[in-house]
C-alpha positions in Angstrom: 77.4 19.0 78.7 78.1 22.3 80.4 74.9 24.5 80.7 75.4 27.8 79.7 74.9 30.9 82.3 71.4 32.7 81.6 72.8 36.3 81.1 71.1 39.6 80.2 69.4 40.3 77.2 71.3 43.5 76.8 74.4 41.4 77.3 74.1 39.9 73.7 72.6 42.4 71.8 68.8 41.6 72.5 66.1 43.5 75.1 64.3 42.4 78.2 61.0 44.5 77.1 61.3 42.4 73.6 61.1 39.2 75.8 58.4 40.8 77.9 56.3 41.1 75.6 56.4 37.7 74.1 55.5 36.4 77.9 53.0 38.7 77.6 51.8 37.7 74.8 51.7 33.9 75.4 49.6 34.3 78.7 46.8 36.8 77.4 46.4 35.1 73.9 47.1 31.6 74.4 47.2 30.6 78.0 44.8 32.6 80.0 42.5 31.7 77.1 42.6 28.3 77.5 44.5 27.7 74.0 47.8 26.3 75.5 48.1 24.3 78.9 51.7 26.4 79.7 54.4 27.2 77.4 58.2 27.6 78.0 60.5 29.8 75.8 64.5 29.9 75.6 66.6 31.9 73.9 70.3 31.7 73.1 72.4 34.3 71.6 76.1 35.2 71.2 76.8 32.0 73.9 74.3 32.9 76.3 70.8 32.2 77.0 69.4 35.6 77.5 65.7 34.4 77.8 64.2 30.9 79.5 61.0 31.5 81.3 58.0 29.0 81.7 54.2 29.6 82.2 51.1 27.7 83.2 50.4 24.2 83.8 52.7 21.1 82.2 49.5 19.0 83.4 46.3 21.2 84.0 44.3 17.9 85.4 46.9 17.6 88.3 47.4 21.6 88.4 51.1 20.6 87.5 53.2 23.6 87.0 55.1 23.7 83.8 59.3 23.5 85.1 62.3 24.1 83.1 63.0 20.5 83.0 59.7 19.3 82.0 59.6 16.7 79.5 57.9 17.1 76.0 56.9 14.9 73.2 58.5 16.5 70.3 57.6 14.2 67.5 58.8 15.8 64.5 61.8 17.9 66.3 63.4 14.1 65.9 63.9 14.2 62.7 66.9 16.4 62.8 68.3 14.2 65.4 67.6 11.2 63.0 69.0 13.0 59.9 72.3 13.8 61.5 73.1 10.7 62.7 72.2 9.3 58.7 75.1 11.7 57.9 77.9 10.6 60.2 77.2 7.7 58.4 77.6 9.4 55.0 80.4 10.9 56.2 82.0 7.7 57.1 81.8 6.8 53.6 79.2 3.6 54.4 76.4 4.9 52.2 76.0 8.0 50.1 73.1 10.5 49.3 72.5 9.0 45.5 72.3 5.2 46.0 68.7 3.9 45.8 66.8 3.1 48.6 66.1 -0.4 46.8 70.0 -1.1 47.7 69.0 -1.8 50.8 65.3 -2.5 51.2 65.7 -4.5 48.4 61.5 -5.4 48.5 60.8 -1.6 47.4 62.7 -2.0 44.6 59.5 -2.4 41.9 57.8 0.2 44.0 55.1 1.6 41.4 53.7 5.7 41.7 49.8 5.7 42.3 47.2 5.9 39.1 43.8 5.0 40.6 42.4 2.4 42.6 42.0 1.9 46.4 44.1 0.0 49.0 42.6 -3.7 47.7 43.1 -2.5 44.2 45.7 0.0 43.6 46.4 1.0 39.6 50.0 1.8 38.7 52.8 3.0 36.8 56.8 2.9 37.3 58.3 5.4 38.5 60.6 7.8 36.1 63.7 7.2 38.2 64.3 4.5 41.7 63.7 6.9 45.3 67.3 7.9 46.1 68.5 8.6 49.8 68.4 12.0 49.4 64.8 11.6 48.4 64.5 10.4 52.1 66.0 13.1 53.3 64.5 16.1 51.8 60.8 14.6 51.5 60.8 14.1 47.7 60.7 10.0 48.1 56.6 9.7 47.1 55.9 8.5 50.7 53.5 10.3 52.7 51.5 10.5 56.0 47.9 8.8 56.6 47.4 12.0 58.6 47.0 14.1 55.2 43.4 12.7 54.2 44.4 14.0 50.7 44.5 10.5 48.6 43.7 6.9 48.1 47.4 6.5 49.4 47.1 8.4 52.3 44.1 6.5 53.2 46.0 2.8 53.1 48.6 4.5 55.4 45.7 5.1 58.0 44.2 1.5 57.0 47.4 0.2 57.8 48.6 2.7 61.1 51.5 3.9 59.4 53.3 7.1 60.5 50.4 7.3 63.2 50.7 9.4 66.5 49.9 6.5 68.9 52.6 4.5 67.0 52.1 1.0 66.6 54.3 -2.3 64.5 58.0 -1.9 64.3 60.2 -0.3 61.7 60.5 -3.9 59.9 56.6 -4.2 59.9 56.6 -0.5 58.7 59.0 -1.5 55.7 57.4 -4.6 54.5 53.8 -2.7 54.7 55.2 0.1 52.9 56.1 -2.0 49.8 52.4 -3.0 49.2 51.3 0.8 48.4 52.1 2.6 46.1 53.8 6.4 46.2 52.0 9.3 45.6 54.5 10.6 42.6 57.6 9.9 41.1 60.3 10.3 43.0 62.0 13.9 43.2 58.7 15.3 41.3 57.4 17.2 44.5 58.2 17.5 48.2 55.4 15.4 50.6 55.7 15.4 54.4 56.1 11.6 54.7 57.0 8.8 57.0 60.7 8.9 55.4 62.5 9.8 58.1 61.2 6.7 59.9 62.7 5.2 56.9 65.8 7.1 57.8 65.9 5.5 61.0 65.5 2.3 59.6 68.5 1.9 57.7 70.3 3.6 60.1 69.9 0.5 62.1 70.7 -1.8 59.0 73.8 0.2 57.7 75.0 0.4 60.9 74.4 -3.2 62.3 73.2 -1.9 65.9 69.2 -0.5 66.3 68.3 2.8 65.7 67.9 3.8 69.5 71.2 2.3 70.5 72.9 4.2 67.9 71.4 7.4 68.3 72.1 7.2 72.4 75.9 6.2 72.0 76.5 8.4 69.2 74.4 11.5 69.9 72.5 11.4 73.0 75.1 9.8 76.1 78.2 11.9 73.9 76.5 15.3 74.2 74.9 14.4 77.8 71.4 14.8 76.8 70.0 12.3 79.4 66.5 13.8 79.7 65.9 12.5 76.1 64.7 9.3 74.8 62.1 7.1 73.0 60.5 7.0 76.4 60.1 8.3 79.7 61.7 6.3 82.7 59.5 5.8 85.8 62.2 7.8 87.8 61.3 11.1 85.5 57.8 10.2 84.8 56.5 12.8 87.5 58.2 15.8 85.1 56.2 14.4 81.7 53.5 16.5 80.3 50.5 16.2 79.5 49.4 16.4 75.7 46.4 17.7 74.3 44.5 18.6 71.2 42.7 21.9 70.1 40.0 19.6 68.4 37.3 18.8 70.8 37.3 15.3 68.9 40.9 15.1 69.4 41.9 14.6 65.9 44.6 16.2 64.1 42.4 18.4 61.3 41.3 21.4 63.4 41.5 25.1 62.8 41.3 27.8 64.7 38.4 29.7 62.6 36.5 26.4 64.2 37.1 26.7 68.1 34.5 25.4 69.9 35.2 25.1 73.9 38.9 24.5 75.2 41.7 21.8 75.1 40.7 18.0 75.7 43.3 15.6 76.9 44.5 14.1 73.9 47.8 12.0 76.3 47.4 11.5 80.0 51.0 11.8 81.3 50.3 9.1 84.0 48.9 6.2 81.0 51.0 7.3 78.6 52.4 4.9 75.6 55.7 7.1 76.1 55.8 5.5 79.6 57.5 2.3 78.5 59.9 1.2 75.6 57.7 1.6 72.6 57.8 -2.0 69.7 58.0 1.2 66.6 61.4 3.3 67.1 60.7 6.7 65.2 63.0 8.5 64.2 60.4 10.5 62.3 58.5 11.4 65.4 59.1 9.2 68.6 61.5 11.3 70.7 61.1 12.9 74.3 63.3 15.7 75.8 63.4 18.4 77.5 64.2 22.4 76.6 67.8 22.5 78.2 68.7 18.6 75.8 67.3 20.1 72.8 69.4 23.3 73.7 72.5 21.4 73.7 71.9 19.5 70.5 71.2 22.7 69.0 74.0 24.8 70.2 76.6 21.7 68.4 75.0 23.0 65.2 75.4 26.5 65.4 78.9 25.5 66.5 79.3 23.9 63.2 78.7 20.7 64.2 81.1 20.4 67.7 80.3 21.1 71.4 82.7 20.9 74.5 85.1 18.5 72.5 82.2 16.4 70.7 81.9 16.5 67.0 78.7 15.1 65.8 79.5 16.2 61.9 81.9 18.3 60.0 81.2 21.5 59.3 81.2 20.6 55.6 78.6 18.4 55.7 76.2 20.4 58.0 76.6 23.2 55.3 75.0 20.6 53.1 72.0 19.4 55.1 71.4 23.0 55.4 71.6 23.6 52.1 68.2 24.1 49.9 68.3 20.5 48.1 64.8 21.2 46.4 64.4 20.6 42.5 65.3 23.5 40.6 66.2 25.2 44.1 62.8 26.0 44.2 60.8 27.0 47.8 58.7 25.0 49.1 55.2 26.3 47.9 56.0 25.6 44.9 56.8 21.8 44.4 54.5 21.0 47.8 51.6 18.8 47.9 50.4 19.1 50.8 51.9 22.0 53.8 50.6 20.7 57.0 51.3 23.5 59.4 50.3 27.1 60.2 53.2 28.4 58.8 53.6 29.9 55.3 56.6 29.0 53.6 57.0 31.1 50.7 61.1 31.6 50.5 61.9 28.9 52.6 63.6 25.7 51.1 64.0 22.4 52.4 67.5 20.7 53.2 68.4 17.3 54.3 66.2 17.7 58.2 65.6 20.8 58.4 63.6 24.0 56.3 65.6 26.3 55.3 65.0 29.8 54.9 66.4 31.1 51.6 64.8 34.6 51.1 63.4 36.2 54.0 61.7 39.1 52.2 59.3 36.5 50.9 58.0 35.1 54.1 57.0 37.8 55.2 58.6 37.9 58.3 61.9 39.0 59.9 65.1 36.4 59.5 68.0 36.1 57.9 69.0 33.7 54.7 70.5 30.3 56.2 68.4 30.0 59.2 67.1 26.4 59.5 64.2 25.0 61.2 61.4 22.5 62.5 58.7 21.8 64.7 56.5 19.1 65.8 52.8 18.0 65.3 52.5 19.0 69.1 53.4 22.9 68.5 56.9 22.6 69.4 59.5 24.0 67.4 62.9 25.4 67.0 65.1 27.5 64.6 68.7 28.6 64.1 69.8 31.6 62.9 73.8 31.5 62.3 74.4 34.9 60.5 72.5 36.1 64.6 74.0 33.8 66.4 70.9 32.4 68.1 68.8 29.7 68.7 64.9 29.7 69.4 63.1 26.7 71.1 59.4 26.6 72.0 57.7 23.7 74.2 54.0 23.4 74.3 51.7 20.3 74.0 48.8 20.9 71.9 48.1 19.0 68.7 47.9 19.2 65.8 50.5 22.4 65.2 48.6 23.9 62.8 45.8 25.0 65.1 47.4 28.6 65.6 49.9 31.1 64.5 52.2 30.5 67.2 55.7 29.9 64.8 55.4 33.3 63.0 54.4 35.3 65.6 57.1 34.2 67.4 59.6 34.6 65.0 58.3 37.9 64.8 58.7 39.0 68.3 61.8 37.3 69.2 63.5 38.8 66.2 61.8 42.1 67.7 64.0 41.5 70.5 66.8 41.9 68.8 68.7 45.6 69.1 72.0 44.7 67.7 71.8 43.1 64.2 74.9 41.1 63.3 73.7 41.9 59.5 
């Protein structure tokens, strides 16, 4: 797919000094610190990108400068690229949003919601109504992540290494594993970051009689020309993959910044990598590489509406409803969570089928505009899209876990900063 031209910031209604600043920002506070190994920044407005710029080291072991074509793990950044490709699905009428999962993982079907009890011994009851599959794919399904450390439930998912970082099984070992514990509530009761849209990419695979990578590379990836991304890194580009590491000197996935002790540790080494080679668990909750300029170009076919130099992924329609707020009562997020897992606060911000989705920006606390949708992933990358601005934000780093700092707000803040000419 056609790059576009960098152009001037002025050229599209945004300011140079805005993006200054922002460099600025992410060299004293978080580079030169030691927080972040390098960072790189892009954004695209009114059909231009009017800022790219990379800083520090992709690899500080091998003093590897960070390049706009370095390649990222961007774990949960696949789940919109998983969700979509559900969708075309949808729209081709071969499942819809309010059949039960048990339709077609027929073993889930006497799924029971947790009482008491541990992994050996789990207590139940039956749900109030089946998990549906748009339970999936807005997070109300029950499921969760071991990660969480917040329940009994949680704590067989970590027993049993599912939805791990290092992933490990395959999505049919996931599925039969997942139907000997219980969920953590009824489904539609509350919204749980889970292991659903591995789920997701599960039955993509069964509905559409191909596996999930194959079908994601002819339908999304190979189409739209984003070559640089994949469920591993090829030995010809393995010279251009990061390294990953974690803010907690243990690297684990629970720190805080109030608890900095020292500087990053190599949680990934680039060069030993499990990314390296085809991995046995496909997930599309979290198991994607790519690179700034791909994740551009999947972006830019949604604030197209769903279309990009001749390729329609979706109709327009149906990307109105994934970004869409599909939580009960049309509630935000804070208030039907159990368990928010990042730095960010989400007061006014929905969730949609993929993506958050910013429904009142006076309550965030932070500039925006209503419809924006977004994500990140566990290691601080993230992205949002702003239609009623006409822009698109990415942000590449590789530190977990993506809670550590403030990095999403503040940059939201400052790239919104940026902006001189308001299309509101």
């Amino acid at each position: 797919m056609l790059a576009p031209a960098p152009a001037s910031p002025e050229s599209a209604g945004m300011s140079k000094t805005g993006f200054d600043r922002i460099e600025a920002h992410l060299k004293q506070k978080y580079i030169d610190s030691g927080r972040f190994p390098g960072t790189h920044m892009l954004v695209f407005r009114r059909g231009k990108v009017v800022h790219s710029a990379v800083q520090g080291f992709a690899d500080v072991e091998r003093k590897a400068p960070m390049k706009d074509d370095t390649i990222f793990r961007i774990y949960s950044m696949t789940k919109p690229l998983t969700s979509v490709a559900f969708m075309m699905l949808v729209e081709e009428g071969r499942v819809a949003l309010d059949e039960p999962v048990h339709k077609y993982i027929p073993e889930w079907k006497n799924l029971g919601v947790f009482q008491a009890g541990t992994a050996s011994a789990f207590l139940t009851k039956p749900p109030t109504r089946p998990m549906l599959i748009v339970d999936l794919l807005r997070h109300t399904s029950g499921l969760t992540y071991g990660f969480q450390q917040r329940s009994n439930v949680d704590a067989a998912y970590r027993e049993m290494k599912i939805g791990e970082v290092e992933k490990r099984g395959t999505l049919q070992s996931m599925i039969e594993d997942l139907a000997n514990i219980p969920l953590e509530f009824s489904p539609g009761e509350a919204w749980n970051y889970s292991v659903a849209t591995d789920v997701i990419g599960y039955l993509i695979g069964k509905i559409s009689g191909k596996p999930f990578e194959q079908f994601l590379k002819e339908r999304i990836l190979e189409p739209l020309g984003m070559n640089d991304t994949g469920f591993f890194v090829p030995p010809d580009k393995a010279h251009r993959f990061a390294a990953c590491y974690s803010a907690d000197p243990k690297g684990g996935m629970t720190f805080h910044a109030a608890e900095r002790k020292g500087t990053l540790t190599l949680q990934d080494d680039p060069t030993k990598s499990s990314f390296l080679s085809p991995p046995s668990f496909i997930s599309g909750g979290g198991g994607l590489c790519s690179t700034v300029a791909d994740y551009l170009t999947f972006c830019r076919a949604l604030l197209n509406r769903g279309e990009l130099g001749g390729v329609r992924l979706i109709g327009p329609k149906t990307l109105a409803l994934m970004t869409s707020n599909h939580l009960p009562g049309g509630c935000d997020l804070p208030a039907v969570s159990r368990s928010l897992f990042s730095e960010a606060a989400y007061n006014g911000i929905g969730f949609g089928l993929g993506f958050a989705v910013t429904m009142n920006p006076a309550l965030t606390l932070i500039p925006g505009s209503p419809g924006e949708y977004s994500w990140g992933g566990a290691a601080t990358t993230s992205f949002w899209i702003d239609p009623a601005e006409d822009l698109i934000a990415i942000f590449m780093t590789q530190v977990l876990p993506s809670s550590a700092y403030p990095i999403r707000r503040e940059l939201r803040t400052m790239v919104y900063a940026a902006i001189t000419d308001s299309n509101l």
